[in-house]
PDB file of N, CA, C and O in Angstrom:
ATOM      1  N   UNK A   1       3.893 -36.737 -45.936  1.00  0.00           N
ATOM      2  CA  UNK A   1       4.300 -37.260 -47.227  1.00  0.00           C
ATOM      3  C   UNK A   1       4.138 -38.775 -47.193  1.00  0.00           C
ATOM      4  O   UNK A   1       4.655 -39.464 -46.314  1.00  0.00           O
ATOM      5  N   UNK A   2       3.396 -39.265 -48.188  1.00  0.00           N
ATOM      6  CA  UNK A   2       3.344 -40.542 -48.407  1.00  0.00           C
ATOM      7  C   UNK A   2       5.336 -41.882 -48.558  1.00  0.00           C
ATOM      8  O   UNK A   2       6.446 -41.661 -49.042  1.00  0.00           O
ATOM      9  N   UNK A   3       4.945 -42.637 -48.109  1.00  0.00           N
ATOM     10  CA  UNK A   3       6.357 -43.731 -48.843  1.00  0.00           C
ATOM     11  C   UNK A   3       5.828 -44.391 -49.924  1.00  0.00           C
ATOM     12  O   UNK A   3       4.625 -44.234 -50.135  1.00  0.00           O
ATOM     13  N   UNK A   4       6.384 -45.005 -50.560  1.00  0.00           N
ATOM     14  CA  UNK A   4       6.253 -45.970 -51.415  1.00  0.00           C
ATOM     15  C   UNK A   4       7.451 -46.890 -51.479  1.00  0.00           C
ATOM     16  O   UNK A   4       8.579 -46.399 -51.512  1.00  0.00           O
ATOM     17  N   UNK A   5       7.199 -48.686 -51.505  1.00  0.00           N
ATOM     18  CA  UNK A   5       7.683 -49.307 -51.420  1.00  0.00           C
ATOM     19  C   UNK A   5       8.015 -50.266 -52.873  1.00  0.00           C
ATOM     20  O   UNK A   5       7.204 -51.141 -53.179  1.00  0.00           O
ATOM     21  N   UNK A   6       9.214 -50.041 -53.700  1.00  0.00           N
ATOM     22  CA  UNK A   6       9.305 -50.643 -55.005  1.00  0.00           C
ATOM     23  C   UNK A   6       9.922 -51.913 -54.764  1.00  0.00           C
ATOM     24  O   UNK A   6      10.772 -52.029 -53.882  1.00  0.00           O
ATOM     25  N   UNK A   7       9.469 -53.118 -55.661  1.00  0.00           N
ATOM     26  CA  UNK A   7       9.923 -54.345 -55.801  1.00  0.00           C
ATOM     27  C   UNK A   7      10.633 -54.862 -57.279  1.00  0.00           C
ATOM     28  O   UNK A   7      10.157 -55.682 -58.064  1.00  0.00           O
ATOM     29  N   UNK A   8      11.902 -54.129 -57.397  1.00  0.00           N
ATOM     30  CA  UNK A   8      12.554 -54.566 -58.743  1.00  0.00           C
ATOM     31  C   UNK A   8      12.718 -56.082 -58.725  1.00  0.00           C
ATOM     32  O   UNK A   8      12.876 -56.827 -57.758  1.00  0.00           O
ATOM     33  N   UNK A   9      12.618 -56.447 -60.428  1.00  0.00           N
ATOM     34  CA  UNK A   9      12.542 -57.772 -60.418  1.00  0.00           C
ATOM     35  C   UNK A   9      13.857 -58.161 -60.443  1.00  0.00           C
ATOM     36  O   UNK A   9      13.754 -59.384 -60.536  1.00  0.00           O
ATOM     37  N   UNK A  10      15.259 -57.851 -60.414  1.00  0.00           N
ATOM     38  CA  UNK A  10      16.552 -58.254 -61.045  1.00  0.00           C
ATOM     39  C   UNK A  10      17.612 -56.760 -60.332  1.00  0.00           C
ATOM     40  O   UNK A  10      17.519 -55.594 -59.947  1.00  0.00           O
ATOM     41  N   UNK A  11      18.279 -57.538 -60.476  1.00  0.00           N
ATOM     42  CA  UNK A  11      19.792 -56.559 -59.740  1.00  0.00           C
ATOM     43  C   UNK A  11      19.875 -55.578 -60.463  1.00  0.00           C
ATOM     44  O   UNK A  11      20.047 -54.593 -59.745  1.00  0.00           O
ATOM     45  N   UNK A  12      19.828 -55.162 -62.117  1.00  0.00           N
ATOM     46  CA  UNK A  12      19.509 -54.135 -62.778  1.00  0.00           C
ATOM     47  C   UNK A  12      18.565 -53.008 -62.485  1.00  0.00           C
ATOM     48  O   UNK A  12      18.845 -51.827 -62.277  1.00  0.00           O
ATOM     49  N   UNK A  13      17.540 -53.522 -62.505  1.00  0.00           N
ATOM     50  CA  UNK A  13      16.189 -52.622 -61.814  1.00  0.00           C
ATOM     51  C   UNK A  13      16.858 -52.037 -60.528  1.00  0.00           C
ATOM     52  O   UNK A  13      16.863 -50.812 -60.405  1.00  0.00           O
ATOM     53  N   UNK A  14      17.245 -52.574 -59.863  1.00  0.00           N
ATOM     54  CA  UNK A  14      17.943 -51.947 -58.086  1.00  0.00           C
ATOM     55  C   UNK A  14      18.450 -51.001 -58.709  1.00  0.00           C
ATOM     56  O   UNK A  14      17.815 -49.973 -58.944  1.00  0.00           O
ATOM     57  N   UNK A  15      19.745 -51.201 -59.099  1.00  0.00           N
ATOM     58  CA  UNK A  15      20.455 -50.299 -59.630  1.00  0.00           C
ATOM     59  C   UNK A  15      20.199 -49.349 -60.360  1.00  0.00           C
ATOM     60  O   UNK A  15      21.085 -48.495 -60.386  1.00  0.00           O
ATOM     61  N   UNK A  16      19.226 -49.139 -61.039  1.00  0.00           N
ATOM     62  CA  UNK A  16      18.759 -48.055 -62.089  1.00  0.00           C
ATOM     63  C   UNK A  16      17.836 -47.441 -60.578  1.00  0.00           C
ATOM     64  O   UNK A  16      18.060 -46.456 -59.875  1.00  0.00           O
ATOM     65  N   UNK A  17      17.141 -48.124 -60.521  1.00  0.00           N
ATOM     66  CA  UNK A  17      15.953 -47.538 -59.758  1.00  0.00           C
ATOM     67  C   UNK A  17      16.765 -46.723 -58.155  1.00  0.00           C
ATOM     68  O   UNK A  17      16.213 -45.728 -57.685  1.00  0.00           O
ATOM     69  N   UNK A  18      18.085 -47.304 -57.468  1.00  0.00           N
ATOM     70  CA  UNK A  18      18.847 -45.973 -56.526  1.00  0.00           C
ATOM     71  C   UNK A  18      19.303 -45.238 -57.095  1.00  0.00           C
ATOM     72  O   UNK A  18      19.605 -44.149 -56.607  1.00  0.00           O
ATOM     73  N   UNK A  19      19.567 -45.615 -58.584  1.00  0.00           N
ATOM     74  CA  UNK A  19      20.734 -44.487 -59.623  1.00  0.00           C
ATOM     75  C   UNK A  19      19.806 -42.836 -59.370  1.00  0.00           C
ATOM     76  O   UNK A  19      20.110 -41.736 -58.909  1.00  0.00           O
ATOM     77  N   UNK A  20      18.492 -43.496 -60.008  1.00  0.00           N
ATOM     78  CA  UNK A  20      17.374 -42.187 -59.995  1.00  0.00           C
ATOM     79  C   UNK A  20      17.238 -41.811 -59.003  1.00  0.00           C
ATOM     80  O   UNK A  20      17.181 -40.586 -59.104  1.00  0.00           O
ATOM     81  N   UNK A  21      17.104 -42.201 -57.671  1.00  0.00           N
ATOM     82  CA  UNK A  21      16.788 -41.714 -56.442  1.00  0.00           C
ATOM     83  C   UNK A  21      17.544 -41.181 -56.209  1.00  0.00           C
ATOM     84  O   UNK A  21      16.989 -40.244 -55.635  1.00  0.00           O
ATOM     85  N   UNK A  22      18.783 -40.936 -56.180  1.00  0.00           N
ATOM     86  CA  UNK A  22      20.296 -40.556 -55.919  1.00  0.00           C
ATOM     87  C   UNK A  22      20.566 -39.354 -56.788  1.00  0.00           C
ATOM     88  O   UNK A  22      21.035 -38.278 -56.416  1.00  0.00           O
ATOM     89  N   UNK A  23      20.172 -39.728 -58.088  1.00  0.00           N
ATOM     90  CA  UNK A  23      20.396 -38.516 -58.918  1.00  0.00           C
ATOM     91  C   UNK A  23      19.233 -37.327 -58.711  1.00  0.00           C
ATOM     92  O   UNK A  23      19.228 -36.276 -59.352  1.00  0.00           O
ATOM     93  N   UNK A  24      18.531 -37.590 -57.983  1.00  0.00           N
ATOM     94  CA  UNK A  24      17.150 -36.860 -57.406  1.00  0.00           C
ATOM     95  C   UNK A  24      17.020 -36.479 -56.501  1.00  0.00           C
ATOM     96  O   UNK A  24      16.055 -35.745 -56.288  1.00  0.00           O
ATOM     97  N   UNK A  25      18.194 -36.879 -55.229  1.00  0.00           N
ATOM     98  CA  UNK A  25      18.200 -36.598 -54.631  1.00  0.00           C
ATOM     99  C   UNK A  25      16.870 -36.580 -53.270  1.00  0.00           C
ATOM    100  O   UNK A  25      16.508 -35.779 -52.408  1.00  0.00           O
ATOM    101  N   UNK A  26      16.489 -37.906 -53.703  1.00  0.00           N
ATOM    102  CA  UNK A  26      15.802 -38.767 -52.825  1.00  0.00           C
ATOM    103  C   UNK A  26      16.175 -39.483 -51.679  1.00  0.00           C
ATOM    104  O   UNK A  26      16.985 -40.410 -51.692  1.00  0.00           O
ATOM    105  N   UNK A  27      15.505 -38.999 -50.542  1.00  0.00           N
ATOM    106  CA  UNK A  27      16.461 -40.387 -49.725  1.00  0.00           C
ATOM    107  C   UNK A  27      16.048 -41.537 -49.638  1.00  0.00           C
ATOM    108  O   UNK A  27      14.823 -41.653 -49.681  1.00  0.00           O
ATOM    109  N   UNK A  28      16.852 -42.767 -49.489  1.00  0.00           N
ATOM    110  CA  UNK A  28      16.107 -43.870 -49.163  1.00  0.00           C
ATOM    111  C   UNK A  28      16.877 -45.293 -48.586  1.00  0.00           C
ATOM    112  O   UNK A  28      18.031 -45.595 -48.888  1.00  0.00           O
ATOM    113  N   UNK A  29      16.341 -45.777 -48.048  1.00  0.00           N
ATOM    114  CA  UNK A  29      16.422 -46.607 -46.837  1.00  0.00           C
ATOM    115  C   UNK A  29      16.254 -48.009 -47.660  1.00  0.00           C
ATOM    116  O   UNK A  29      15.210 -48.509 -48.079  1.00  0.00           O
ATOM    117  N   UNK A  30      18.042 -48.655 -47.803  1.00  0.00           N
ATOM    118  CA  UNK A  30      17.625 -50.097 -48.346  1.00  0.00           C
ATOM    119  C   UNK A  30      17.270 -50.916 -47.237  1.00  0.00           C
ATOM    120  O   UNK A  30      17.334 -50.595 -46.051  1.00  0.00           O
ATOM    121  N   UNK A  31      16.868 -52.064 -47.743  1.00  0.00           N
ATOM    122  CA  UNK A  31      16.563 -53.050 -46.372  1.00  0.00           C
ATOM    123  C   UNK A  31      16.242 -54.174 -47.487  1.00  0.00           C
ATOM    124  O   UNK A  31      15.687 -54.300 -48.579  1.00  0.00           O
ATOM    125  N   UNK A  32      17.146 -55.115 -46.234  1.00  0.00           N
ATOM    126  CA  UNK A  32      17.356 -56.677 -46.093  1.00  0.00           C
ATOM    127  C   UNK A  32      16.079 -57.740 -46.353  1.00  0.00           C
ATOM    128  O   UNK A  32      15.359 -57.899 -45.367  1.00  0.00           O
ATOM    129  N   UNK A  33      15.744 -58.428 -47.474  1.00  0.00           N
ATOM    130  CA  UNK A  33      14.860 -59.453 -47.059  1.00  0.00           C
ATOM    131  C   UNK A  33      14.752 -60.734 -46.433  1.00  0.00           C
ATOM    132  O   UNK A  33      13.883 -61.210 -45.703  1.00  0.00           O
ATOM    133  N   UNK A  34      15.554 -61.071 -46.765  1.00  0.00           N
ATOM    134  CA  UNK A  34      16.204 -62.240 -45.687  1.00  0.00           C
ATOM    135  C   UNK A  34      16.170 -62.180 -44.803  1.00  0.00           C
ATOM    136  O   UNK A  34      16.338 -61.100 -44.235  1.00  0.00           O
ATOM    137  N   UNK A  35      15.832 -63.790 -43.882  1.00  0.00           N
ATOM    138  CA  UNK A  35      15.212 -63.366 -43.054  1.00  0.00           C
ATOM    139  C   UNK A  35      16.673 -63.689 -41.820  1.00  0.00           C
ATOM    140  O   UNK A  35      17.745 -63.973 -42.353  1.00  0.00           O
ATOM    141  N   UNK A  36      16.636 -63.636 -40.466  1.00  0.00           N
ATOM    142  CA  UNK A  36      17.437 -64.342 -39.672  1.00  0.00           C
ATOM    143  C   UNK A  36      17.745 -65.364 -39.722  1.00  0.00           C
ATOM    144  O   UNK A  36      16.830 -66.185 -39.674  1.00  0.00           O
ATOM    145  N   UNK A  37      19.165 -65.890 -39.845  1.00  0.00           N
ATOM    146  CA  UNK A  37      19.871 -67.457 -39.388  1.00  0.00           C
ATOM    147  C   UNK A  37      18.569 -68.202 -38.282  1.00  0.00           C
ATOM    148  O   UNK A  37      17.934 -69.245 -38.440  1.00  0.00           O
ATOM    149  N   UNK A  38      18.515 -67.168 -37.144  1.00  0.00           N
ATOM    150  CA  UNK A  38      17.940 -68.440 -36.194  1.00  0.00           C
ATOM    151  C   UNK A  38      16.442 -68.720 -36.642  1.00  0.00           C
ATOM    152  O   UNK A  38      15.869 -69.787 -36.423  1.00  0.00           O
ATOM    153  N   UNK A  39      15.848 -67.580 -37.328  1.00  0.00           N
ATOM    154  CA  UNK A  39      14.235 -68.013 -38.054  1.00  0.00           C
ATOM    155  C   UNK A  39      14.422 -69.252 -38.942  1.00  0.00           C
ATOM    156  O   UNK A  39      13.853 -70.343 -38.916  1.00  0.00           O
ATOM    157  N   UNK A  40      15.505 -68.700 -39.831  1.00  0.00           N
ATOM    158  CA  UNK A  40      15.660 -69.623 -40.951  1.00  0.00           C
ATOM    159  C   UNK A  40      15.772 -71.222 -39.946  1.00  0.00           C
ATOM    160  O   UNK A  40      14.800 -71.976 -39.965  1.00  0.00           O
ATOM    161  N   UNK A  41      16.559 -71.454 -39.429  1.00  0.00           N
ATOM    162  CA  UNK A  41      16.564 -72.593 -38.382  1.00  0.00           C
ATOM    163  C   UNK A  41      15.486 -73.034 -37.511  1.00  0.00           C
ATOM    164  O   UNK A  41      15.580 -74.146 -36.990  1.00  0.00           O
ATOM    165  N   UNK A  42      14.202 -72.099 -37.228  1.00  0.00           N
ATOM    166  CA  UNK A  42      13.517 -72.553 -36.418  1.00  0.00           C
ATOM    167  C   UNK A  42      12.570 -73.516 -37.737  1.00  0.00           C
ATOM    168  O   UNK A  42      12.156 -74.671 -37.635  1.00  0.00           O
ATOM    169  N   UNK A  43      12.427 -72.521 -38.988  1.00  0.00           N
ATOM    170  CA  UNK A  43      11.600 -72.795 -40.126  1.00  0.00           C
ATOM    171  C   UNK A  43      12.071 -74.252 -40.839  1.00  0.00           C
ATOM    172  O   UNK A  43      11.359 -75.089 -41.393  1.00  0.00           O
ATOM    173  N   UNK A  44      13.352 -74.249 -40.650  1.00  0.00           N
ATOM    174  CA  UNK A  44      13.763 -75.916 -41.329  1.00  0.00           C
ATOM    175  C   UNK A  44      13.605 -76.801 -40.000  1.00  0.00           C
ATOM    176  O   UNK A  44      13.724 -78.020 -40.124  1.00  0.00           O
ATOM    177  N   UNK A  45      13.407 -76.388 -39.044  1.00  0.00           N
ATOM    178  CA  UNK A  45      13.293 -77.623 -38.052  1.00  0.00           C
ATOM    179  C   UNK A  45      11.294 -77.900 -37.932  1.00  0.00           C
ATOM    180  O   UNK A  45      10.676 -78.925 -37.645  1.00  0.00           O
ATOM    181  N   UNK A  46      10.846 -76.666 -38.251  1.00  0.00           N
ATOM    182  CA  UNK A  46       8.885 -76.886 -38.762  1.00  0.00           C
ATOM    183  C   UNK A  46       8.856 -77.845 -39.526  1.00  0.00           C
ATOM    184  O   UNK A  46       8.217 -78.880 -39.337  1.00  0.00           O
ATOM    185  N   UNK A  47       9.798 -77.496 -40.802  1.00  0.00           N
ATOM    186  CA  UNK A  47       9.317 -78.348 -41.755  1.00  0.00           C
ATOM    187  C   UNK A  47       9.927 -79.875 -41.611  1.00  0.00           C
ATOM    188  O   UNK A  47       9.497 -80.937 -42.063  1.00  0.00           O
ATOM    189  N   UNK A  48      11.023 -79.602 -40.857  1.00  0.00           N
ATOM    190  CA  UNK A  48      11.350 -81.387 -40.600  1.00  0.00           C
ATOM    191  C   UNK A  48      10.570 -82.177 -39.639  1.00  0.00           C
ATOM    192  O   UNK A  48      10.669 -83.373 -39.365  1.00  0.00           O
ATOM    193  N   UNK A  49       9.830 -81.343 -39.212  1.00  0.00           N
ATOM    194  CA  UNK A  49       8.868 -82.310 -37.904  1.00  0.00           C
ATOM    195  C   UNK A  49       7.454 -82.561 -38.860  1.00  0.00           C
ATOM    196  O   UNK A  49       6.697 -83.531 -38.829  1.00  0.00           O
ATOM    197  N   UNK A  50       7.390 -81.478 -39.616  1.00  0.00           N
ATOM    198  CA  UNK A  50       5.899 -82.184 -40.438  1.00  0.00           C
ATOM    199  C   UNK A  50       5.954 -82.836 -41.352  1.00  0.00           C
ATOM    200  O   UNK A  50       4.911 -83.302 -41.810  1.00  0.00           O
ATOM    201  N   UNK A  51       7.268 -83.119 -41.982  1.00  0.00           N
ATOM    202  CA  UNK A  51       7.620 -84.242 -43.003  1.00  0.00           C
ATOM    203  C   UNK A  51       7.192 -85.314 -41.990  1.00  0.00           C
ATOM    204  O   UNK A  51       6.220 -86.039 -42.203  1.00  0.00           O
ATOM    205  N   UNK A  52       8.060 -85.406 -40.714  1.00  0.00           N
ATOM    206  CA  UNK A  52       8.198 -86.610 -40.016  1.00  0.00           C
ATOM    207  C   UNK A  52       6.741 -86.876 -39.371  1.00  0.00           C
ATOM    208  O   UNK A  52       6.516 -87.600 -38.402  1.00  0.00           O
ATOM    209  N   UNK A  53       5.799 -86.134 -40.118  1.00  0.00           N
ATOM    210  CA  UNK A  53       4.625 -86.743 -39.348  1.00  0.00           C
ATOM    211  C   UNK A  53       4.246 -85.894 -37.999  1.00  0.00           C
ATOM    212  O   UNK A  53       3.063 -86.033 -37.687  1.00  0.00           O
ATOM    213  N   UNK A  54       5.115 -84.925 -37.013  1.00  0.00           N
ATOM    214  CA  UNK A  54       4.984 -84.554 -35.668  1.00  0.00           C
ATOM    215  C   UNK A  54       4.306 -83.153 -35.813  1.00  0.00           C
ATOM    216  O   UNK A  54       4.927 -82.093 -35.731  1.00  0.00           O
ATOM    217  N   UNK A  55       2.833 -83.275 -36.059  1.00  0.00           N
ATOM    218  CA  UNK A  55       1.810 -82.004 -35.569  1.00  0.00           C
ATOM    219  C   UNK A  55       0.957 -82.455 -35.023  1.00  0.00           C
ATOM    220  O   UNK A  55       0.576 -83.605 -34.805  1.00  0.00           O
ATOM    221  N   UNK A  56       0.495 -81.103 -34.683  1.00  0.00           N
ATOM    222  CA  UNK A  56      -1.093 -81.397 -33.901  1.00  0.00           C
ATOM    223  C   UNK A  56      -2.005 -80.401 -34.499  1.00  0.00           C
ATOM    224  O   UNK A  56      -1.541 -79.471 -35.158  1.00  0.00           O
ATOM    225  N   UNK A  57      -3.552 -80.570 -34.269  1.00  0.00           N
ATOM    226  CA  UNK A  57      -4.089 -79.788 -35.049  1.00  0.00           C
ATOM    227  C   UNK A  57      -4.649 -78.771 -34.124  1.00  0.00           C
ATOM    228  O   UNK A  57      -4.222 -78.631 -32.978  1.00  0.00           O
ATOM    229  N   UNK A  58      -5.563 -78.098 -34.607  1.00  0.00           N
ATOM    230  CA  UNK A  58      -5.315 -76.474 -34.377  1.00  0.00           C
ATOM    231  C   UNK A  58      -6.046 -76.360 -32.735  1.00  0.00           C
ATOM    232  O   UNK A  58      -5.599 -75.553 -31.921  1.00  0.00           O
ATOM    233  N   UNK A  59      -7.133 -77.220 -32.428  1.00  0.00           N
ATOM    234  CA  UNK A  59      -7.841 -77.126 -31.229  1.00  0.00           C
ATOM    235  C   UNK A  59      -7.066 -77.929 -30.495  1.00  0.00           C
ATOM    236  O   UNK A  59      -7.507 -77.932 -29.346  1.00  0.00           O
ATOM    237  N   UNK A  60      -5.734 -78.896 -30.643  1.00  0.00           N
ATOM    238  CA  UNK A  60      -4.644 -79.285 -29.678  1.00  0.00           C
ATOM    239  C   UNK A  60      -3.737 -78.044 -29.117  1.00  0.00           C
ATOM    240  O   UNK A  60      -3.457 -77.914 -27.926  1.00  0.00           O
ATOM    241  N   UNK A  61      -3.349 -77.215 -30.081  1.00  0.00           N
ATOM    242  CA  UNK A  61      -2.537 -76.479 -29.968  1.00  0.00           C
ATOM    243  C   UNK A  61      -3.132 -75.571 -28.858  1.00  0.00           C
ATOM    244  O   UNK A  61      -2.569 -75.385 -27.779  1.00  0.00           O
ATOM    245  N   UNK A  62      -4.401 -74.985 -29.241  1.00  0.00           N
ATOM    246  CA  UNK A  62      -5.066 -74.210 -28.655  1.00  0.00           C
ATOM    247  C   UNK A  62      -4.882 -74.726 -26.846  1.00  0.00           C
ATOM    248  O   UNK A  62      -4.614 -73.979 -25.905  1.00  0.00           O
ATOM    249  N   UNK A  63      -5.022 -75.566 -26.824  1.00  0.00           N
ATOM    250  CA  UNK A  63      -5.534 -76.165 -25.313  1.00  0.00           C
ATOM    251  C   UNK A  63      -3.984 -76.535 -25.176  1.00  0.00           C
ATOM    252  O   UNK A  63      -3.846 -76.880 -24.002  1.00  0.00           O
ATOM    253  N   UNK A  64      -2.921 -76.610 -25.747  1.00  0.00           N
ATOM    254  CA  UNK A  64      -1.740 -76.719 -25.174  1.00  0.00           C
ATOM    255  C   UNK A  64      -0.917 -75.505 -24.284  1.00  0.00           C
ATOM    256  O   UNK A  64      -0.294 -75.379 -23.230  1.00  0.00           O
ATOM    257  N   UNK A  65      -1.428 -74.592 -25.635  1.00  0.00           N
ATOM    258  CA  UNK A  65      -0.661 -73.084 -25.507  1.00  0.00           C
ATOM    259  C   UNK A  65      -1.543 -71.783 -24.789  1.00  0.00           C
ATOM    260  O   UNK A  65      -1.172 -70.687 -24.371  1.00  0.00           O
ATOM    261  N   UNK A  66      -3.120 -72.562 -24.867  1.00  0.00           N
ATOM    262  CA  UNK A  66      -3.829 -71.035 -24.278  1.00  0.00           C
ATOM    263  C   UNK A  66      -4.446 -71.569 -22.990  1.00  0.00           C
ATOM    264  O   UNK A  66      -4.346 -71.270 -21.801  1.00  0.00           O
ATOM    265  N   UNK A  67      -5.031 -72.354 -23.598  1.00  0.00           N
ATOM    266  CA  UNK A  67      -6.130 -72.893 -22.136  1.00  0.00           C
ATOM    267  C   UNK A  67      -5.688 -73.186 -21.007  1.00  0.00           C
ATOM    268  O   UNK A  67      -6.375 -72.930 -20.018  1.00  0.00           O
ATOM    269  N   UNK A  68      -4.239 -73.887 -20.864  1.00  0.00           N
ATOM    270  CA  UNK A  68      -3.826 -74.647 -19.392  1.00  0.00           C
ATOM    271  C   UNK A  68      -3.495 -73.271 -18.851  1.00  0.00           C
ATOM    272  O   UNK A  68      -2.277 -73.230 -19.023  1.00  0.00           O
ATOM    273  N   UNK A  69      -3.786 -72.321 -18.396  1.00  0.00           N
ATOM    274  CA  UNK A  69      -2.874 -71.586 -17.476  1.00  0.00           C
ATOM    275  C   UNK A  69      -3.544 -71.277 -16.456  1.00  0.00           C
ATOM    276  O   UNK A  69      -3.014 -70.656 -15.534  1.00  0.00           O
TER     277      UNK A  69
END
């Protein structure tokens, strides 16, 4: 059996849209979009180092993270 994955636009839509599943006797599996505290934290500390100017570009990275070993 196939899934299908719905994206209501508004807290209404949710609600109508488990009402039917429920009254149908569908099962289904909510889930969280949000992401983790510590992602969310790694992601505001990305973006505070590239405000501040602190990257490197992609063939630095490369030879930082792949090449030396």
């Amino acid at each position: 059996m196939e899934a299908i994955m719905i994206h209501p636009e508004n807290a209404e839509q949710l609600k109508t849209v488990k009402s039917v599943l429920k009254a149908l006797k569908v099962p289904f599996e909510p889930q969280s979009t949000t992401l983790p505290n510590h992602v969310m934290a790694s992601v505001d500390r990305g973006l505070e180092q590239a405000a501040q100017g602190k990257t490197i570009g992609l063939e630095a990275f490369k030879e930082k993270h792949f090449l030396k070993r």
